[in-house]
N, C-alpha and C positions, 0 to 999 in steps of 0.2 A: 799148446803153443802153436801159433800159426806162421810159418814161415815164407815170406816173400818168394815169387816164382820167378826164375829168370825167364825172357823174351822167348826161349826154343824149348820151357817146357811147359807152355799152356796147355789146359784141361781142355776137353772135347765139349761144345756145346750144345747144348739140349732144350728143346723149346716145349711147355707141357700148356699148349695151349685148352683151356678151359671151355668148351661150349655145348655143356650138359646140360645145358637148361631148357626149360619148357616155353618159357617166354610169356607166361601170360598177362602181365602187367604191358605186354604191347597191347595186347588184342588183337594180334593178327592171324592169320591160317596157318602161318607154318611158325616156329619159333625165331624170333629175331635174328640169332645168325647168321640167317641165310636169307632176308630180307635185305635190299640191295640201294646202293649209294653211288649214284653213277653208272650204273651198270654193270655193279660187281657185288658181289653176296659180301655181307660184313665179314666175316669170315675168313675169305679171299685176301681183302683188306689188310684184315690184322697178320694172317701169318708173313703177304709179301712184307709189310715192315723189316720184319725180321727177318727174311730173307735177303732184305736190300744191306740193311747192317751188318749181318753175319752171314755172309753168304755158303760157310760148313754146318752153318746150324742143322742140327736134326730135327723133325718136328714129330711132336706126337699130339695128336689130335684125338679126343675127348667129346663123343656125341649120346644124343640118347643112344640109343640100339635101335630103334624104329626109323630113326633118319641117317644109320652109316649108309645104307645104298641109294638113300639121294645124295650124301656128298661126295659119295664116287660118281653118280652119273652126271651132277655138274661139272666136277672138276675135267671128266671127260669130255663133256659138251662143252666146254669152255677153255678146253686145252689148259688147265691149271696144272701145269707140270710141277707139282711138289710130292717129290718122295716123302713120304709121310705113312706113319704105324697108326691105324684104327682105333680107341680103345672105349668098351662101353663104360658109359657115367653110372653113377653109386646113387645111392640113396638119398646121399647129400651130397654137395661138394666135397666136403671131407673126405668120402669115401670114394669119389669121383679123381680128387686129385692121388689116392692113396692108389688107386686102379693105375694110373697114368705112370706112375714112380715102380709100378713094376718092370718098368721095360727101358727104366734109366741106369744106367751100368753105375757104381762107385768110383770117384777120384773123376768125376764130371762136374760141369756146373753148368746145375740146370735154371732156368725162369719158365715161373708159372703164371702164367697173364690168363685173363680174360677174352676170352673169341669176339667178344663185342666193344672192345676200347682198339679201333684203328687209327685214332687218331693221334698216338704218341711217336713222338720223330725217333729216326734211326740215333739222332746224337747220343740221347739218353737210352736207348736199349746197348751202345755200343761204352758208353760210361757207365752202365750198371756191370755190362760185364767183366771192363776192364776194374776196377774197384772188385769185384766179386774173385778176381785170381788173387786178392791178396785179405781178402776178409772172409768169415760162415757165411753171412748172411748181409742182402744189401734190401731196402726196403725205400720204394720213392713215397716222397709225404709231399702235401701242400697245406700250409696255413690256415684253417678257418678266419672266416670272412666275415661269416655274420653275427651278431651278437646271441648268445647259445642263452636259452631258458630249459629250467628243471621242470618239467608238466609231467601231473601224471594224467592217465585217461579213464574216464570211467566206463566200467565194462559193459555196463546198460547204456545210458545216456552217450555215450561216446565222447560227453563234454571234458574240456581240460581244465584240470588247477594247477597255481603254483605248489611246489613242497615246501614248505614253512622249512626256513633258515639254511639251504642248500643256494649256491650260489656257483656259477663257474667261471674262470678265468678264461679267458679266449684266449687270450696269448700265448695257455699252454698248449692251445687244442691242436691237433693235425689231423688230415684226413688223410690214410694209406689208399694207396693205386697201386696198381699191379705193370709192368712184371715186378714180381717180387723174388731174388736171386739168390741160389745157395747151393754151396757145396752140397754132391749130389747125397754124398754117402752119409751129412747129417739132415740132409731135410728127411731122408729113406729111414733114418731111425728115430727121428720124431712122429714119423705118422704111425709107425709100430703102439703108440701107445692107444689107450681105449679112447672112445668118443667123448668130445664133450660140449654141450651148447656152447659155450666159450669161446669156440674156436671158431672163429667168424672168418678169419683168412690165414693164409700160410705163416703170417708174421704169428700170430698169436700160437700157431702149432707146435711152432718154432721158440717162441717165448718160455713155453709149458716145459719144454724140453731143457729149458738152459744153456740156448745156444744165443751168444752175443749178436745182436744184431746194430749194422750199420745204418742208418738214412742218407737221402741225396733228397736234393731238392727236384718235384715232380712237376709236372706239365698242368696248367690252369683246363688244357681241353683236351688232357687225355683222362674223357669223357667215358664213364660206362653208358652205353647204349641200352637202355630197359625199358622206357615208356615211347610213346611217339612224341612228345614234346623234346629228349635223346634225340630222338631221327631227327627233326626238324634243325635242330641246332647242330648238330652234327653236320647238317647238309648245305649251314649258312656256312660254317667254321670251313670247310674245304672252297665254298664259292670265294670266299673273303682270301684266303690263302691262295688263290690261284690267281686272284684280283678280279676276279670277276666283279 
């Protein structure tokens, strides 16, 4: 049973931002993260979001182990004053985010976003939270768009066929976006369970586990950032929003 929280006893907020990755589907020299928009490391980016919406958020930052002391010397070269806990990335994400939840206390509620989606607005980080004091779990979706085909590939040829008589519905489809928001003390005993490929993102961790999850409707350009075709459109979407 989940019970409604009055105004003067919200949970303490927690931010598990995600940027363990190696980036190589950019093709650049360092990993996307820390590849820059404006003149700011992606990174940068994403966590002021969250800092402008929640401004007690606590942040705990998620990197390989071979780039935590480049993002301390930028953050100091750049005066990026965010108090923020270190933590090295896992294996997979899985065990990257499972790394990061060790240093989120119980009866919190934390979001686990992506280091490379800066471009989701303060309304929805500060509606996921608010919805999250009174739900387990809040999950942003958007509607698929395009019309979805069943192919498979072949492992030689790389060519695609249809799968005879498999067909899908688009209208039921959704694509999840992160942050994705949940009470701290059942997202910490979801990941307690073994690995499994299945688990593509927190919702699904959190699915395995049996814990009810809420949706909200997500942002069309809060964009993951992984290819440079990402950058590029990432970097028309802030000119066009600032009117440029």
């Amino acid at each position: 049973m989940y019970v409604r929280l009055m105004n003067g006893n919200r949970k303490p907020k927690y931010l598990l931002v995600m940027a363990g990755g190696s980036g190589t589907r950019m093709g650049a020299s360092v990993p996307k993260q820390f590849l820059e928009l404006r003149g700011k490391a992606i990174l940068q980016m994403t966590i002021e979001k969250f800092m402008d919406a929640e401004p007690d958020i606590k942040v705990i930052t998620v990197l390989p182990e071979p780039y935590a002391e480049v993002w301390r010397a930028y953050c100091s070269e750049r005066s990026f004053l965010c108090p923020q806990r270190l933590v090295r990335g896992g294996f997979t994400r899985f065990h990257s985010v499972r790394n990061g939840l060790e240093h989120v206390p119980d009866g919190a509620i934390v979001a686990v976003h992506d280091g490379v989606r800066p471009l989701i607005s303060s309304d929805l980080i500060r509606e996921m939270f608010s919805m999250a004091e009174n739900a387990p779990a809040v999950i942003p979706v958007i509607p698929c768009v395009d019309t979805m085909k069943v192919l498979k590939k072949d492992p030689r040829s790389g060519a695609l066929t249809a799968v005879d008589g498999m067909t899908v519905d688009r209208s039921l489809l959704y694509a999840a976006q992160t942050p994705q928001v949940f009470r701290s003390e059942l997202l910490k005993e979801a990941y307690r369970q073994a690995y499994d490929t299945s688990f593509t993102d927190d919702a699904s961790v959190a699915a395995a586990a049996k814990i009810p999850l809420s949706y909200v409707a997500g942002e069309r350009f809060n964009i993951k950032i992984t290819t440079p075709e990402d950058l590029a459109l990432a970097g028309a979407v802030m000119s066009l929003s600032r009117g440029l």
